[in-house]
N, C-alpha and C positions, 0 to 999 in steps of 0.2 A: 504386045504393048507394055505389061511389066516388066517384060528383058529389058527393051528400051527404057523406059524411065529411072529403071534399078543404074544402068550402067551409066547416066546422064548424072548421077551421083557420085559416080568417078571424078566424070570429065568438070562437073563443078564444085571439088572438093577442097575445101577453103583449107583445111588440115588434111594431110594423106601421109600414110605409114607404109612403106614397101619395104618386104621383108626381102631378101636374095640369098641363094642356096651356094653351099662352096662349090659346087659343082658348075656354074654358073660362073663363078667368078677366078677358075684355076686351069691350068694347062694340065695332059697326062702324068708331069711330073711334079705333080704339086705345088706349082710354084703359081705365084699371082699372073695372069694373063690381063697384060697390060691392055690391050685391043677393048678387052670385053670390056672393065671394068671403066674406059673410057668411056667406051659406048655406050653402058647405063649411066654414067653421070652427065652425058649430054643432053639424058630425056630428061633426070631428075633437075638439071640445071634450067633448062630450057619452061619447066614445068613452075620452079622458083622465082624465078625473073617476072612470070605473070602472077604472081602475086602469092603461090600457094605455099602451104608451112609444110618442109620434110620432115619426115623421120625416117632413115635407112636404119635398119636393123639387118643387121650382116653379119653373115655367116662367112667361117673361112680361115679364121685363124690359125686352127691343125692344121688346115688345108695348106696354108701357105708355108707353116713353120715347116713341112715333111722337108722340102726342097734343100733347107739351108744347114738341115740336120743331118742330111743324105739318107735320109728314108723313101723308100719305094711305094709304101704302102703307109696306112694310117695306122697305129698302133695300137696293138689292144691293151695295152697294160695301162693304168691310170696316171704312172706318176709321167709313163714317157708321153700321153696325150697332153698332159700338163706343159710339161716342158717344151713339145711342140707349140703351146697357143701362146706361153711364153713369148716364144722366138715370132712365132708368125704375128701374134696382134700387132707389135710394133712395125711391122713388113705392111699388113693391110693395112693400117690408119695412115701411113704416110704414103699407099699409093692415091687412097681418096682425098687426103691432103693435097696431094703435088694434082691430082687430076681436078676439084672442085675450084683450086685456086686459079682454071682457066678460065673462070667465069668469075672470077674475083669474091668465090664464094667462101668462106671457112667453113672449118666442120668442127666437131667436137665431140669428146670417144666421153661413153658411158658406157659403163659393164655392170650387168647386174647380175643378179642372185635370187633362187627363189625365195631367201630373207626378206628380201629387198621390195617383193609386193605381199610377203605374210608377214610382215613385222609391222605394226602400224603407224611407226614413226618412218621405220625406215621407205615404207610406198608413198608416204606424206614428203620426203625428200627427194626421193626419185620423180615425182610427178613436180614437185619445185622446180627440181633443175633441169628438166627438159622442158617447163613452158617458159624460163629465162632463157635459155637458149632460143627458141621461140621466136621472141621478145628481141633478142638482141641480135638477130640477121644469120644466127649461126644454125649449120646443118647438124644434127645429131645422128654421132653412129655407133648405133646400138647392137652391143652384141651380150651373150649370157658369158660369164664371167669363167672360163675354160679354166684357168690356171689355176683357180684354187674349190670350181664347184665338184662336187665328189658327185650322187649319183644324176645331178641333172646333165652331166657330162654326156650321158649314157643314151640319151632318148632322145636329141635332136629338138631341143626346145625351144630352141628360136623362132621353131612356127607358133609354138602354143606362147612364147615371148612374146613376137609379135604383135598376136591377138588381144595382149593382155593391154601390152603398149599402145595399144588402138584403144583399147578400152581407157586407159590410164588418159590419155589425151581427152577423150572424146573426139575423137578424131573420123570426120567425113567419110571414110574409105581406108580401106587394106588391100591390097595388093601384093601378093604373093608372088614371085618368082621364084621358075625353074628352071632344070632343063628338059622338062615334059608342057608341051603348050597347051595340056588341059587335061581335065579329069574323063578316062574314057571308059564304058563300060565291060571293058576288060583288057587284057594286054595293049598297052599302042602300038607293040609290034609286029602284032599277031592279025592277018588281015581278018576285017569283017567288024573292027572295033571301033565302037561309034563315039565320037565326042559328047560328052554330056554339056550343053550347051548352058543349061538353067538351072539350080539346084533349087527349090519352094523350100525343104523339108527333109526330114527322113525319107521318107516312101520314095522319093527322086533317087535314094542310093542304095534300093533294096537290092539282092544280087550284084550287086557293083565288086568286082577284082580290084583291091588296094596293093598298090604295088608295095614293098620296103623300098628299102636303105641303098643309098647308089657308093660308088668307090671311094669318095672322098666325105660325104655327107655322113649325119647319124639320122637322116631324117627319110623322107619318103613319101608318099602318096596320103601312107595314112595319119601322118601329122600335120599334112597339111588341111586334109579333112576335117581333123580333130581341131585344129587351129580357126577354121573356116566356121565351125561350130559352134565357137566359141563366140567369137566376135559379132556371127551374125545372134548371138542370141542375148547378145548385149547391146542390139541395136545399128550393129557396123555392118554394113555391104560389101562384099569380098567378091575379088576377081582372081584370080588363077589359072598362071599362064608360065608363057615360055619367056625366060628374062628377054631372048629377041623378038618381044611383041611387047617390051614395056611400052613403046612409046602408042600404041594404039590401044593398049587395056588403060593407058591414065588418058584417053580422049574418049575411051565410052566407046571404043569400037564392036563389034562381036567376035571378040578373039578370046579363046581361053573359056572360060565356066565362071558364071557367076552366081556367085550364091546371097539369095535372095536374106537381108533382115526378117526377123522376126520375132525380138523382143526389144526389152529395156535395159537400161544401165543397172544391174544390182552394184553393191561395190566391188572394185577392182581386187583388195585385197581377199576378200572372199572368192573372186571368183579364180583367184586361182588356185587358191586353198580346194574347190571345189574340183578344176580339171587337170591341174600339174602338179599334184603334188600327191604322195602315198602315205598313209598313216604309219607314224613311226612308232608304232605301240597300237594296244587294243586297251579299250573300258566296255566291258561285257554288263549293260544294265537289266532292271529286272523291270516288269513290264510297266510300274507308276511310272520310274525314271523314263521310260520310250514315249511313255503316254506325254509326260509332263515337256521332252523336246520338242517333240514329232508332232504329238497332237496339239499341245498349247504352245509352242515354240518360247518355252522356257529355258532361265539358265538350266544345267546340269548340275546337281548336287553332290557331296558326295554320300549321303543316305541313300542313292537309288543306286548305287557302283555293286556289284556282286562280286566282278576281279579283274586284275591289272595284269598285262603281258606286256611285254615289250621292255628296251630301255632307251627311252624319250627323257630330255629335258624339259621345262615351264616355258612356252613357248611354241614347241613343236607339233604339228599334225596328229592326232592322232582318234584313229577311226572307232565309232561306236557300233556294239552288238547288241541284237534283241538277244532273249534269253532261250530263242530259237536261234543262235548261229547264224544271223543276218543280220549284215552291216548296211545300219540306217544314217549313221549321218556322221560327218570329221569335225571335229575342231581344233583349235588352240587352248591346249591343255593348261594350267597357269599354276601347278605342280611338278616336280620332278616325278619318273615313274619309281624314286625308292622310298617317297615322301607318304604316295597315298596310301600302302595296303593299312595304316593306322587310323588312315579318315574315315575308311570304307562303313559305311550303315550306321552313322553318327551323323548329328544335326550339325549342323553350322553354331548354334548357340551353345551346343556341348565342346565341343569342338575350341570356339574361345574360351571359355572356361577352362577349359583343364589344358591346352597346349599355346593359347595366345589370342590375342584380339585378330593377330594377322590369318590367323586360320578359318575366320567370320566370311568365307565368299567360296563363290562358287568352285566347281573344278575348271569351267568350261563356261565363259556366259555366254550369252541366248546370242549375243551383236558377232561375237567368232563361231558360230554352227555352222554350214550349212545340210542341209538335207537332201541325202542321195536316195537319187530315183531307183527304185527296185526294181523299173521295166526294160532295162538297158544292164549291162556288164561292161558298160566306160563306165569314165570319171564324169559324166556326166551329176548337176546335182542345181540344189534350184535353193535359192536366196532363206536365210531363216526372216 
């Protein structure tokens, strides 16, 4: 009875975010396969006409550019993956152009970055301009910004994108496509391998085989899990499935795996700072400093700093250590890392005195934390 009423959440989802894998949407040789990419726009169109607000977030770009680059294969080197999303993002925005305008639909390309939900001007703009898109009849298609992001390139973030943009919305449902029609408890190749139907929780995916990375994709079983994890614990309902079962996973059918909500909206920007993103530096504190984050969800001073690694800018990720070697919480740092080893076990009021009034605040405040769970080795981490 939960399956049903979870997936009933789909089918009457005023806002709904579908994510699409390039694998899904590309031929053996890289190139856009025109068929498919019709065919998901006739669910997506068909779904818009009754009344509901899309958000495609789409993968495919590399995917598309290999073909016209004469590449066989997906490239490993960073600047030719570049150059590939280059060439291809202009290839896929104009096939969902030329394919939405059957329906007299327009669409409109957003590219982002993980800036772009850690910065807090910049996720205050990104969530602008997709609810005026919204707003003005236009479809948004969202993809993570290939051509000039460096390591999110690497780890297939469009599902933990996705997630975020689900979140970013407040958005009814996510929907996930692949080209695997559900999460199975071990190989789906391999006979004897059963669909996991209902996800509640952890304990649902104890022993579960996460497949990787398929030939054109950077992504895989286990980002979409991690994607699914995300969203549902920010309150969003997740289905995943095989992109040729869209149109029954957005009617609430029992196709694919649905993972069950179960939390609240903390903020978007934080929560991806909590699941997509890696500290670009270290702040090693000593146990008041852990006390004063951890326990009273205080800013971070720099009186409680013991020492700095890393080379991070004022703005960037970066993860804190007890004085045990264990990393309890990340934030956005609001010093460069050649700035602090001077601040290090000085007050804030010394601190303005002898280098400046602008030296009077914290490393790290208490609103950019959040705090990572020790019981898990994800990125898992829970709201300051």
């Amino acid at each position: 009875m939960v399956d049903i009423i979870g997936r009933r959440q789909v089918a009457d989802a005023s806002r709904l975010v579908v994510k699409v894998g390039s694998s899904s949407l590309t031929t053996s040789q890289g190139t856009i396969d025109v068929d498919r990419v019709d065919a998901l726009v006739d669910v997506l169109a068909a779904r818009s006409a009754a009344g509901t607000h899309i958000v495609l977030v789409s993968s495919g770009a590399i995917a598309a550019g290999l073909g016209p680059l004469g590449l066989s294969a997906r490239p490993r080197d960073l600047a030719t993956q570049q150059a590939a999303a280059s060439v291809g993002q202009g290839v896929l925005v104009a096939r969902y152009t030329s394919s939405f305008a059957r329906y007299g639909l327009r669409v409109g390309q957003v590219l982002l970055t993980a800036d772009d939900m850690m910065r807090r001007s910049h996720h205050r703009n990104a969530q602008r301009t997709l609810l005026r898109l919204l707003e003005l009849g236009i479809v948004p298609v969202v993809n993570e910004n290939d051509t000039v992001a460096t390591d999110e390139i690497r780890f297939g973030d469009n599902d933990r994108l996705a997630a975020l943009v689900a979140h970013l919305l407040r958005a009814d449902a996510l929907v996930l496509l692949s080209d695997v029609d559900a999460l199975y408890d071990g190989d789906p190749r391999q006979p004897g391998s059963r669909r996991i139907p209902h996800v509640r929780g952890p304990e649902d995916l104890e022993g579960v085989e996460l497949g990787r990375s398929g030939r054109v994709g950077t992504g895989g079983m286990i980002t979409k899990v991690e994607a699914a994890r995300i969203a549902t614990g920010a309150g969003v309902p997740v289905v995943l499935t095989a992109a040729a079962h869209a149109a029954h996973a957005l009617a609430g059918a029992d196709v694919g795996t649905f993972f069950q909500p179960g939390g609240r909206y903390p903020g978007a920007r934080l929560l991806w700072l909590a699941h997509a993103t890696t500290g670009r530096g270290r702040l090693h504190l000593d146990e008041g400093a852990v006390e004063a984050v951890v326990g009273r969800r205080m800013s971070l001073l720099p009186a409680g700093v013991t020492l700095v690694e890393g080379d991070f800018t004022a703005g960037d990720p970066v993860d804190l250590y007890s004085p045990h070697g264990t990393p309890v919480a990340r934030g956005l740092v609001n010093f460069d890392a050649a700035e602090i080893p001077e601040l290090l076990g000085r007050s804030t009021r010394e601190l303005a005195a002898t280098l400046g009034p602008e030296y009077e605040r914290e490393l790290i405040h208490r609103d950019d934390i959040v705090i990572l769970d020790p019981t898990t080795e994800s990125r898992s981490a829970r709201h300051v």
